[in-house]
N, C-alpha and C positions, 0 to 999 in steps of 0.2 A: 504494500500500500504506500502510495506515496506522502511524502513527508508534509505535513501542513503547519503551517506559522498562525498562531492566534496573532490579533493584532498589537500586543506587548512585546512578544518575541520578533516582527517585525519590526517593531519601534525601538528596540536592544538593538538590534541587528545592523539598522541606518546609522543610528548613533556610533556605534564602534567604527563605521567604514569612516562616516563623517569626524570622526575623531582622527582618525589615522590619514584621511586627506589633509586634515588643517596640523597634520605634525606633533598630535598631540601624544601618538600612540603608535607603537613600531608595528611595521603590516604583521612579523609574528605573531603577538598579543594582540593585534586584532582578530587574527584568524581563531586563534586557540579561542578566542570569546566566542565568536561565531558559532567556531564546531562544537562547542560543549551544547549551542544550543537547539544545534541541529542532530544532534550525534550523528552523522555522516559524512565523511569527508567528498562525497558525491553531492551532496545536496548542499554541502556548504560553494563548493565548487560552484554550482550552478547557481546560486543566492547571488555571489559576488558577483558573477561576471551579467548577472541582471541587472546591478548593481552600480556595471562598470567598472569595476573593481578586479583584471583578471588575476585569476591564485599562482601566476607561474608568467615569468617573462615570455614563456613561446606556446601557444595555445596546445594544450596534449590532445592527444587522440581519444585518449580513456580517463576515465575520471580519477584522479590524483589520490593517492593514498593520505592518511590522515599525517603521516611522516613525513610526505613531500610539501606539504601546503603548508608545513608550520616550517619546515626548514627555505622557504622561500625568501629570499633577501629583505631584512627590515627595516630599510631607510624609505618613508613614505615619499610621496611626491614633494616636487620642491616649490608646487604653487597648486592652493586649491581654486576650486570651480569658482566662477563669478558666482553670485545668489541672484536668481532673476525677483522680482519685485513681486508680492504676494496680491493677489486679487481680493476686490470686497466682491460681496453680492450685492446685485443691481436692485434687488427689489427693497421697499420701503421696508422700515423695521416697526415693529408692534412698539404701543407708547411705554413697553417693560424694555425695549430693547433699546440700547445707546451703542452703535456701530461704531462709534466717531473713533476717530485714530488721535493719542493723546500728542502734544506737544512735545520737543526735546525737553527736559526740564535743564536750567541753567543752574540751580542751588540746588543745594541739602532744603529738606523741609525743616521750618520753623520748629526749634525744638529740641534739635538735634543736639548731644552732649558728647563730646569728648569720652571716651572710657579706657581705659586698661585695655588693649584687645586680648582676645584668644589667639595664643602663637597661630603663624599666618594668615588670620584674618585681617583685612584691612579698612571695614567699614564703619563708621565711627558709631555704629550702632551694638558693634560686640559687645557682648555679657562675660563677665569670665565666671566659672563656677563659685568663686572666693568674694565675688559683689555682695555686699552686704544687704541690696533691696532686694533678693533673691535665694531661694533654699532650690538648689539644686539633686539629684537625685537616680541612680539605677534603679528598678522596681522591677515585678515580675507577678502577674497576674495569669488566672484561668483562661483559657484558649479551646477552642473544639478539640478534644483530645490532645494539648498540649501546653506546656507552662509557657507564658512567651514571655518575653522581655523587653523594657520599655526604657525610657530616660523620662522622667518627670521632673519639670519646673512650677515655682510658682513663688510670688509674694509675699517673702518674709514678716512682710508686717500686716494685722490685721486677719480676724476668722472667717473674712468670708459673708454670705459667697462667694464666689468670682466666676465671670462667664470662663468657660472651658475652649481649648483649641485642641485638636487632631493634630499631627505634621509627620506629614509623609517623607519621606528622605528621598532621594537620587537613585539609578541603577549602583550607584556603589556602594549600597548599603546607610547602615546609621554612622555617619560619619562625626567627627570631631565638630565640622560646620555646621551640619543641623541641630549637632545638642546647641551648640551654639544657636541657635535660630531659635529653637525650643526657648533657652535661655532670656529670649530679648524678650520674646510673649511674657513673660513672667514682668519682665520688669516693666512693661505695658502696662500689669495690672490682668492677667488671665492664667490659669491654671493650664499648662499644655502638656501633650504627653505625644514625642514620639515612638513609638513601635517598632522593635527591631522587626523586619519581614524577613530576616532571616533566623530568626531564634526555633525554628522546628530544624536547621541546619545545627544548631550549638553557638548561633550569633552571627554578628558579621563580623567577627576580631578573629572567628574560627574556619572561615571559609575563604579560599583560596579567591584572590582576586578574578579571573577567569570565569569562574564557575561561577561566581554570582550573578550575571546575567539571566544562564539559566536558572538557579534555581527563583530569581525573582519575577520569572513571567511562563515557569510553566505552567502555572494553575491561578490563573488570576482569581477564580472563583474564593479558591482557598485565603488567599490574600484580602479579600474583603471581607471574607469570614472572621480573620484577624481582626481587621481592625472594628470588624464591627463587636467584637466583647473588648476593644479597646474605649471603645463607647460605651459599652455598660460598667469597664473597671471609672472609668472617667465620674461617668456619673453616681458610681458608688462613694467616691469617695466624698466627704462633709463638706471639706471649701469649695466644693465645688456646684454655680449654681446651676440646677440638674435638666433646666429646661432654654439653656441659653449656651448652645456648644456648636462650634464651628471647626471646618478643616481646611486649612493651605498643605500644597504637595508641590515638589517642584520638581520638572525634566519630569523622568517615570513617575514621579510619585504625584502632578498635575493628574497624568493618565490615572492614578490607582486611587483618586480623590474625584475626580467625575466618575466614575466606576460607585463609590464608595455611597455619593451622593446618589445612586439609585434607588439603595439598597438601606439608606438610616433616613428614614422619613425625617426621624427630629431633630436632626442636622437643621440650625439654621442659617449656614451662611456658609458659603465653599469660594475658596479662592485657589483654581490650580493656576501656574504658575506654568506656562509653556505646553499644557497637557493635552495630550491625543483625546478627541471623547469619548466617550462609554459605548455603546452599541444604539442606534438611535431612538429601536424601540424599546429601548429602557428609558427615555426620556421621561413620559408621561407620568412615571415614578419620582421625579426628581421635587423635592419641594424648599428646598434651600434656595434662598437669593445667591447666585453663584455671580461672581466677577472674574473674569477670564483674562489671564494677563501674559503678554506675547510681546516677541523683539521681533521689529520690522525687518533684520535682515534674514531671522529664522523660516526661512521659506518653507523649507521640511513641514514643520507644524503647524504653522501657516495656512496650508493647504488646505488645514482642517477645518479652518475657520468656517468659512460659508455653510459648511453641513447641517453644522451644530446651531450655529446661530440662526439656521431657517426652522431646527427643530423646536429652538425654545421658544421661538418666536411662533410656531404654531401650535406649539403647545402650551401657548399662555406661559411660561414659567419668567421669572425674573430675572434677567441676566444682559449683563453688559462687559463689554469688552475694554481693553487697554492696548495698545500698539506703542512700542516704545519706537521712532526711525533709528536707526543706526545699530540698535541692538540686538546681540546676539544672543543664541541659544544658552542659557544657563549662567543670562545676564548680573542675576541676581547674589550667585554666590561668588564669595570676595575672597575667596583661596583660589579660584582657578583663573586662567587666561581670559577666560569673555566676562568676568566682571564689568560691566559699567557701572562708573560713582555713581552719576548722575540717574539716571532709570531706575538701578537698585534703590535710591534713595527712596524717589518718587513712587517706585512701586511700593515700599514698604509702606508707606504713612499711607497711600490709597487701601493698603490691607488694612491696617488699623483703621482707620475711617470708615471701613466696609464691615467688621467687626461690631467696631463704636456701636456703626446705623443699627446691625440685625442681631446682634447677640447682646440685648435687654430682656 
C-alpha cells in the first residue's frame, strides 16, 4: 500500500526541505528527518524530488537505499528560492472577518521592559525562570493512558483566578524558548501551561533530534487528545479561572492549536501563530475567537490562508487575521535566524490584547 502523509507530516516534511534551502540544516539531517517520517527510503526519495529537492547529484535508476540518501553531500544550496507574494481572497469578508494585512510596525509596543533575558533569547520581552513576578514550574498530569509532562507558569503574586493559556511549542519539541514564552504569559498576569507532545516518547530532552518530526505528527488525533486533558489538568487547578482559557501555538504547534480548537468547545480565544488549518469540516466545531497570525514573506503557509478564512467566514465563526510584510516563517521566536524585532513585538501585544478582549 502506498505510503500516505497526513497533513502535519506534510507540513514537517516542507519545513525541513525549507530549512535546508535557507542553510539552516545540512541536506543529511534533513533527509534522516524526512525518512524517519516516511520510513522509506523510496518514498522519501520520491517526496523530495516532488519537492524539488533531488536525494542524489545524478538522478538513479532505482530508488536509493536509506544509506545512500543520508550519505548524500551536506552542504545545502548556496541561495534559496525567491518567495513569490501570497494571494488574499477576492470575495468580501463576513463583519467577524478582518482580512486587512497589518502594517510594518516601526516600535516595540508601549510597555515594553527591559529584562534579564533567557541565555539566547533576544527579545526584551524574556522571562527568566528566577523573575520574581513569576513561579515557574515542570508538572506532570493524567493523559489517555499516559502521564504527560508539562512546564507551568504563572503569577507569583496574588490567589487568583487568573485567565488560563494553552502553548503549543514548535516541530522541535518543548524547547528552552517556549518555557520561555510560557514564562512571559505568566508575567502578563495568566496561568499557562505548555505540554510536552513528546512525553508518551520519555520527553523531548529524551528523543533524538530527527525523530521528533515523526513522532510529533504521526497521530495528530493522539496529540489533541493530549492537550485536551491538558485543559482539564488546566482547569483543575484553583488559580486558575476555569471558564476563561485560551491557546497560542507557533510553526507546528499554530497547526496542532487550530486542530485543538475543534475539539475544546471552551477554548475561548486561539491565537496560532503561522499555522496550517484543521481539516475544514471540522470548522463548524470551532467556537473560540481565533486571530491568525502570518509573515508576508511565508508563502508556504500563506497559501493556507484563503481556505480557512472562506471557512470561518461561512461559518459565522470569529476570526481575523495579521500579515506581518517582510516576515518570515517563525518570525516570532528570538533564538533562531527569522526573528523579526519589530513583528514579534507587534504580534505579541496583539496576542495579549486578543486574550485581554476574550479571556474575561
Amino acid at each position: 500500500m502506498p505510503f500516505r502523509l497526513n497533513d502535519l507530516q506534510t507540513y514537517a516534511i516542507e519545513e525541513f526541505v525549507e530549512h535546508y534551502h535557507e542553510g539552516l540544516m545540512s541536506r543529511r539531517e534533513m533527509i534522516q528527518r524526512v525518512l524517519a517520517i516516511t520510513g522509506s527510503a523510496a518514498a522519501t526519495a520520491s517526496i523530495l524530488l516532488a519537492l524539488g529537492c533531488a536525494p542524489s547529484a545524478a538522478t538513479p535508476t532505482a530508488a536509493p537505499t536509506a544509506a545512500a540518501l543520508t550519505q548524500a553531500p551536506t552542504q545545502p544550496p548556496t541561495t534559496a528560492p525567491s518567495p513569490t507574494a501570497a494571494t488574499s481572497p477576492t470575495s468580501a469578508p463576513s463583519p467577524n472577518v478582518q482580512p486587512t494585512t497589518a502594517p510594518s510596525p516601526t516600535t516595540a509596543p508601549s510597555g515594553a521592559t527591559s529584562l534579564s533575558p533567557t541565555p539566547q533569547a533576544r527579545s526584551r520581552f524574556s522571562v527568566t525562570a528566577s523573575d520574581p513576578a513569576i513561579k515557574a514550574q515542570d508538572v506532570t498530569f493524567p493523559g489517555e493512558g499516559a502521564t504527560l509532562m508539562g512546564y507551568l507558569a504563572q503569577p507569583s503574586s496574588g490567589s487568583g483566578p487568573f485567565p488560563g493559556v494553552l502553548v503549543c511549542h514548535e516541530i522541535f519539541g518543548l524547547s528552552e524558548h517556549i518555557r520561555d514564552v510560557t514564562r512571559r504569559f505568566a508575567k502578563a498576569g495568566y496561568v499557562a501551561l505548555a505540554p510536552d507532545l513528546l512525553s508518551r516518547d520519555g520527553g523531548t530532552a529524551k528523543v533524538p533530534p530527527t525523530q521528533m518530526g515523526a513522532k510529533l505528527t504521526a497521530d495528530p488525533a493522539q496529540k489533541v487528545a493530549d492537550f485536551q486533558a491538558a485543559f482539564r489538568y488546566l482547569q483543575s487547578l484553583s488559580v486558575v479561572k476555569k471558564n476563561a482559557i485560551g491557546m497560542v501555538g507557533f510553526c507546528y504547534g499554530g497547526g496542532i492549536a487550530w486542530r485543538v480548537a475543534t475539539a475544546i468547545p471552551e477554548l475561548k480565544a486561539v491565537v496560532p501563530f503561522y499555522g496550517t488549518p484543521p481539516p475544514l469540516e471540522d470548522v463548524p466545531k470551532i467556537k473560540a475567537a481565533v486571530l491568525g497570525i502570518y509573515g508576508g514573506n511565508d508563502t508556504r503557509v500563506d497559501a493556507t490562508i484563503p481556505s480557512i478564512e472562506d471557512a470561518m467566514k461561512k461559518n459565522n465563526k470569529t476570526f481575523e487575521k495579521i500579515i506581518y510584510p517582510g516576515a518570515n516563517h517563525a518570525f516570532h521566536n528570538d533564538t533562531g535566524p527569522n526573528w523579526n524585532e519589530q513583528a514579534a513585538y507587534d504580534a505579541w501585544q496583539k496576542t495579549l490584547d486578543w486574550f485581554g478582549k476574550y479571556l474575561t
